[in-house]
C-alpha positions in Angstrom: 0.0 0.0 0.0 1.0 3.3 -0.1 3.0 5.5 2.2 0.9 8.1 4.2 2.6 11.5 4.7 3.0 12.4 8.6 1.5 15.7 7.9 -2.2 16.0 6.7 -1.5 19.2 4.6 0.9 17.0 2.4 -2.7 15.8 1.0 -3.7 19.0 0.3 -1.5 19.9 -2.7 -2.4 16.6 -4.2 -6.4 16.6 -3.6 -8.6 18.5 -6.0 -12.2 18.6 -4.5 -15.3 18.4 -7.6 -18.3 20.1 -6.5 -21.0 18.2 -5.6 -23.9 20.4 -6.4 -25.3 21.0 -10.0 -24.4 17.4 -11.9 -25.8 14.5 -12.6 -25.1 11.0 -11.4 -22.7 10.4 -14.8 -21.3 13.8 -15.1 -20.3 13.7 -11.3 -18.0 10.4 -11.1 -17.0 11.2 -14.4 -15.5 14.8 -12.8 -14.1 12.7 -10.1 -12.0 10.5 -12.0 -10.9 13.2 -13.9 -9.8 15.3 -10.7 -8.3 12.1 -9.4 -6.4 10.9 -12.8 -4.7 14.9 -13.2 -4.0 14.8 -8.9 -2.2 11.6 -9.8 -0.2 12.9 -12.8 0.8 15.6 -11.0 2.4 13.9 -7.5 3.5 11.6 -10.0 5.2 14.9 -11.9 6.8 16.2 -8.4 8.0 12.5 -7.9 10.2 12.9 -11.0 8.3 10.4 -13.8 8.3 11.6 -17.1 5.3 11.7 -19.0 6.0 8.6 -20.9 5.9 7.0 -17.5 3.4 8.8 -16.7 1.4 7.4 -19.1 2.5 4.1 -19.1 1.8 3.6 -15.3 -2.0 5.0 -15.7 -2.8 3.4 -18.8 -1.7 -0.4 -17.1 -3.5 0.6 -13.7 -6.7 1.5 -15.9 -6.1 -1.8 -17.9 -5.9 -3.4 -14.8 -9.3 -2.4 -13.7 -10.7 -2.6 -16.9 -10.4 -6.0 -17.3 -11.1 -7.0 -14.0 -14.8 -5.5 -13.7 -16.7 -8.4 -13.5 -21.1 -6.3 -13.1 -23.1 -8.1 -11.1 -25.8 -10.0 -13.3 -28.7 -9.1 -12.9 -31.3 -11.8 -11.8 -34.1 -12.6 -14.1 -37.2 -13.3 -12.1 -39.0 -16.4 -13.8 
């Protein structure tokens, strides 16, 4: 797992909050994981990667998850 910084304000450069007022359902997680993907590039920045690593490292995490989603089925009732 990852490390957690000793000071809580270390977060707080990384951490961009999406309103939470004024979107739908879709547009709101959508906003989310677009907040999250750019705080990531950017500690990831600051940590020294390039962009081609950058890239690299998102695009197999997302893989990753991608191919792993398994929905639930939904039950048909006879």
């Amino acid at each position: 797992m990852a490390e957690t910084p000793s000071d809580i304000s270390e977060y707080d450069l990384f951490i961009t909050e999406f309103p939470k007022q004024g979107y739908g359902i879709v547009d709101y997680l959508q906003g989310r994981v677009h907040f999250a993907l750019l705080d990531q590039m950017k500690l990831m920045h600051t940590s020294g990667m390039t962009q081609d690593q950058i890239k690299e490292t998102i695009m197999v995490r997302v893989t990753e998850i991608i191919e792993n989603f398994e929905p639930e089925k939904e039950s048909k009732s006879p």
